[in-house]
N, C-alpha and C positions, 0 to 999 in steps of 0.2 A: 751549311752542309746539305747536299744534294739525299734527296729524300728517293729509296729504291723503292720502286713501286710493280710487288706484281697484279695486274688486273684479270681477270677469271671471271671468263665471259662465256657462256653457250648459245649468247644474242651478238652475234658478230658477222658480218654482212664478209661473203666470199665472193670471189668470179663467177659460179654460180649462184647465186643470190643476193646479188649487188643491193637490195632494199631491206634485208632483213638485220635485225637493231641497228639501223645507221644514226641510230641519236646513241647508243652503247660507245660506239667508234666516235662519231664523232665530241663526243664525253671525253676520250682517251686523247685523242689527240687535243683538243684544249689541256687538257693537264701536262701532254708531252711536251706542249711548245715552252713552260717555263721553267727556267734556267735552273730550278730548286728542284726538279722532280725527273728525273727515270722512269718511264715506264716500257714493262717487256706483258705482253699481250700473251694468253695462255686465252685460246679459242678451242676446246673438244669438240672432235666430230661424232657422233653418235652415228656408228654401223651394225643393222643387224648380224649376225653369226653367218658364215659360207655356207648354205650357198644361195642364201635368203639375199646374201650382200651383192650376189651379181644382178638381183633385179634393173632393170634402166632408170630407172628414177634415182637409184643412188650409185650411177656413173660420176657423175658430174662433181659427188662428193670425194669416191674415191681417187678421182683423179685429182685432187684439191693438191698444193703443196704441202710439205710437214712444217716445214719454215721460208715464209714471207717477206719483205719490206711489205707492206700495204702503208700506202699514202704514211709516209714518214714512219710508223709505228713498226717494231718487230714484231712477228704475230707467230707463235706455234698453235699448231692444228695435229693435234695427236689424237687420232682415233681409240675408240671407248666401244665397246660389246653395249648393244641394248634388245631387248624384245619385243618389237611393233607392238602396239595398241595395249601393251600390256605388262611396259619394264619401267614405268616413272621411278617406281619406290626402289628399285635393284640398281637405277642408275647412278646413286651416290656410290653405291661399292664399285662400280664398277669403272666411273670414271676416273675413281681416287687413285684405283690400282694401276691405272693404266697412265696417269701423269706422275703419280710420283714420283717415278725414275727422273723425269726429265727437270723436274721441282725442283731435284736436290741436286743434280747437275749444275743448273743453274745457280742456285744457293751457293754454293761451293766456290763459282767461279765469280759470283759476284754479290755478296749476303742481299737477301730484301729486307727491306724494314717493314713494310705491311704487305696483307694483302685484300684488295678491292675487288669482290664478288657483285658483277653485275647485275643478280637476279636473288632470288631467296629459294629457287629452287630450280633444279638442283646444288647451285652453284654457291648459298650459302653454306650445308650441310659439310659438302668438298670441300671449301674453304676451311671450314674448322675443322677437318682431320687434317688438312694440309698445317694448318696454323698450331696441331698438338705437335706433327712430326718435325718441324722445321724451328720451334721455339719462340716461334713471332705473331704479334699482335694480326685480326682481320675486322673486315666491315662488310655490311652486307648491305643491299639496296634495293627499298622495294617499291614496284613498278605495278602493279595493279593484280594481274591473277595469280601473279605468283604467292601472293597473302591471299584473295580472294577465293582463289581453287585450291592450290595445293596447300595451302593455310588451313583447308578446311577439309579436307579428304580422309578417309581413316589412316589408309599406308602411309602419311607423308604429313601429316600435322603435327605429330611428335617430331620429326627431325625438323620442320619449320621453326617451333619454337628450340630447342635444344639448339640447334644456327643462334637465332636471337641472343638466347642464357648468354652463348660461348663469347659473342664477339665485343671487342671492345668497343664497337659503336657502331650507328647503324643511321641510315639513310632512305627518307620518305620520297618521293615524289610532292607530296602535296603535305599541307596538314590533316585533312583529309582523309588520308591512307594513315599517317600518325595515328590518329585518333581510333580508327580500324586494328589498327596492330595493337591499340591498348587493349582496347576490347577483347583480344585474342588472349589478354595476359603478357604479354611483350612488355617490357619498363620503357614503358613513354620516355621517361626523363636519357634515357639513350639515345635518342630518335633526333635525330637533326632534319629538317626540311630542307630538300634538296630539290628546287625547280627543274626542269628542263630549260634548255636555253632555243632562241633561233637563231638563223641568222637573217637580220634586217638588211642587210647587204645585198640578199638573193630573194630573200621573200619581202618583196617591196611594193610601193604602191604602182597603180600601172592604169591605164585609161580604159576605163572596163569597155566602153564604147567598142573601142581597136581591140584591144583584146577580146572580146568573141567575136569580131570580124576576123580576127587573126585564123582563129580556129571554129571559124565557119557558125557560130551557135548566135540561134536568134530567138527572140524571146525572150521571157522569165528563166532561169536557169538555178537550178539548187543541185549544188555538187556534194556528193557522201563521199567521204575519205576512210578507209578500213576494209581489213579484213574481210570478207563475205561467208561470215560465221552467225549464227544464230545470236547470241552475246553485244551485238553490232546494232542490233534491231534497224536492219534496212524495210524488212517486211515494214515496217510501222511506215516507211517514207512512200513505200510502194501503196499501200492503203488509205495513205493521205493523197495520190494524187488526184484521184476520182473530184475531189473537193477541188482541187489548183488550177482548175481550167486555164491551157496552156501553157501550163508551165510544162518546161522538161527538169529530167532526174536522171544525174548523169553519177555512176558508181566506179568510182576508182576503187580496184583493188582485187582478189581474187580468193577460190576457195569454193568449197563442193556445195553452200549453200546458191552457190548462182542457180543450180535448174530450179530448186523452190522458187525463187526469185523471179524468175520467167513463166513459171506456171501462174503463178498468183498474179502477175502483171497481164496475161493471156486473160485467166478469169472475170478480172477489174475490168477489161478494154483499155488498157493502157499501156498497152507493150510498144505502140508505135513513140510513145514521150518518154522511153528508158534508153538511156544507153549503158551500156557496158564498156569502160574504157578498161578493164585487163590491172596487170599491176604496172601503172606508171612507173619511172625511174623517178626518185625521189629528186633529180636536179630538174626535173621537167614540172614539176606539181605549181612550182610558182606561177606558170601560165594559166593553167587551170585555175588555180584559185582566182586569179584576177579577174577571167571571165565569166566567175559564178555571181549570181546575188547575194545566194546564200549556201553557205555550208551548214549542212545537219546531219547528224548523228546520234542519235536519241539510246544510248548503249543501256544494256542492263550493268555494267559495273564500268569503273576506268579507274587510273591511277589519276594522272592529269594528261590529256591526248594531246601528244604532240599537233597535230594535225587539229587540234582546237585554236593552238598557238600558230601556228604556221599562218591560218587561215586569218585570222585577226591582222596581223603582221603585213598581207597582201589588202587591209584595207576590206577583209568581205568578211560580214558579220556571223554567227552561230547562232543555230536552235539547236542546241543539247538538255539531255535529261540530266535531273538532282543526281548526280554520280560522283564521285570521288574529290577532286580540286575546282569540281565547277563552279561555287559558290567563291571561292578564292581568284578565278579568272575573270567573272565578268562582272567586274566592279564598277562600270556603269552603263547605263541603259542603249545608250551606241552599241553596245558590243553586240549585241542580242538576246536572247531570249531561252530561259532553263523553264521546260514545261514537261506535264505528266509526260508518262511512253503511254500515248494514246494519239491512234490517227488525228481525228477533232481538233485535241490541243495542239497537236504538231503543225496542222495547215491553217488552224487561227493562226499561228504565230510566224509562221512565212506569211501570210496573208500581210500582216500586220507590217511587218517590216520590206514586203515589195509596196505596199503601198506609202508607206515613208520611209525610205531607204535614210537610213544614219549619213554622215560623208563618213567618207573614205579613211580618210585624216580622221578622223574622231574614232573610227571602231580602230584603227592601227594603234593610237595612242597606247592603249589599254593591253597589248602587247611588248611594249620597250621595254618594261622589266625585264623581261626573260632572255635576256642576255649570255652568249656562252660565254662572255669575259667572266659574269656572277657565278657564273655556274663552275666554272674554273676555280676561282677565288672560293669557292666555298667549300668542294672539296679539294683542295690543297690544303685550306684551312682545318678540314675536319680528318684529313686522313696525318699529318704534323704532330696535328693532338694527337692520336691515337698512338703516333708511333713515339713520340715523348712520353705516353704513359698520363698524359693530363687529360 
């Protein structure tokens, strides 16, 4: 029996936004491709109220379609009222109201049996009013700030747990994040570990040699993957390089913390060994990776970073901070190195490892796990249970 799956996503990557949740989508579509599973994609757009809504920054949204193919998967994008800088907590009412209609439209025309809430917030909360009105079992999946911040915010930590109470089961990234949600009060024993996956196919080994001749880069090279948020701690990478003589530090990714960024690298005398590459398209990063030494990231919190796994995958090792699934990914000393968020320890440990670079093959090893077949397989497995009631 064909298992109807709706997924209820607000991390789902548009024509505008082609890089944002593309491990969300590409989650969806491994579960789409097996012959046991349906899945119909419910992506909300959050628009501020008119005539806040015609600003140009959210052109490109409102232009979006209502309903898609995107890469095999049917995808609705039904716009939701929200309040800039200031509607997180108002955003479960309001998104609930505004898909419902099309919830039970679809219901009607074709029952679901579960439903797979990409995020724990908003989208867990949603889910479980959708899952009171509709009759059916949900699950929710948690990913790092969505337990870490809005887990713990005054307006929205009750509907975090109240999601949790409701759903028939529920989905860590790490164990890691597990063991965080207990903390929270959450019932561990609900909690299934749910890896990310890569794809080894595309993030592959490569001849680091050619690869920064490809793209021009000479030298020691340390590439940061993420956001360019405070949360990210690139400052800590920018303040280790004073210590890295010649190395450069190359930051994929974007976000209002870049003029910090550039101030404090002015300060240091180090602006001329930064680059800023912008937000890469996520089918290009495997280049990048190849031509780095080393990838670092030293974050104040994470679920498990894709971009930890990615990076492994392409064969170039990581210095990340004690944060969430890190103790679970680098389970041996090839991969690299979990040290304080502290410049010192940061640049000891690229030090360490440009002066014995791991091979290639030995740090990729430690990435084959994370497979999107497992990842597949696992929730199939875990969304079956759910809708069996076991």
């Amino acid at each position: 029996m064909t298992l109807n799956v709706l997924m209820l996503s607000t991390l789902f990557p548009d024509i505008s936004r082609p890089n944002f949740g593309v491990f969300v989508e590409r989650q969806a579509r491994e579960l789409a491709s097996r012959p046991e599973a349906d899945v119909t994609v419910i992506a909300p757009v959050g628009l501020p109220p008119w005539p806040l809504s015609l600003a140009g920054r959210y052109a490109p949204l409102r232009a979006l379609p209502r309903k898609e193919r995107w890469r095999e998967l049917t995808v609705y994008r039904p716009t939701f009222p929200i309040i800039p800088k200031f509607g997180g907590r108002t955003n479960v009412t309001t998104m609930t109201r505004a898909i419902l209609p099309l919830v039970r439209r679809l219901h009607a025309e074709k029952p679901f049996d579960v439903i797979d809430a990409s995020f724990f917030f908003p989208d867990g909360p949603v889910a479980q009013r959708l899952s009171k009105a509709l009759g059916i079992p949900y699950s929710v999946k948690a990913r790092g700030a969505d337990i870490h911040y809005w887990g713990t915010q005054s307006g929205t930590r009750k509907m975090v747990r109240q999601a949790a109470d409701g759903a028939a089961g529920l989905l860590a990234v790490s164990d890691a994040m597990r063991r965080s949600m207990a903390r929270m009060g959450i019932d561990a024993d609900k909690v299934r570990v749910h890896y990310t996956g890569v794809d080894l196919d595309t993030f592959e080994l490569t001849d680091r040699a050619a690869a920064k001749a490809a793209l021009d880069f000479n030298g020691p090279v340390v590439l940061s993957v993420g956001a360019l948020i405070p949360r990210k701690g690139q400052d800590l990478l920018v303040r280790a390089l004073p210590q890295l003589p010649g190395v450069t530090l190359l930051l994929a990714g974007q976000g209002q913390y870049r003029r910090t960024l550039e101030n404090l690298a002015q300060e240091l005398g180090v602006e001329r060994r930064i680059g800023f590459l912008g937000s890469v398209p996520h089918h290009k990063l495997p280049r990048i990776f190849a031509a780095a030494d080393i990838m670092a990231l030293p974050s104040e919190s994470e679920g498990l970073a894709n971009a930890w796994v990615e990076a492994l995958a392409c064969g170039t090792p990581i210095v990340i901070s004690d944060v969430g699934g890190a103790r679970e990914l680098l389970d041996r000393p090839e991969a690299g190195r979990i040290v304080e968020r502290d410049p010192e320890a940061i640049a000891e440990a690229i030090r360490a490892l440009l002066d014995n670079p791991p091979s290639q093959a030995a740090v990729r090893a430690s990435a084959l796990r994370f497979t999107w077949q497992a990842n597949g397989d696992t929730l199939l497995a875990h969304l079956q249970g759910i809708a069996a009631g076991s």
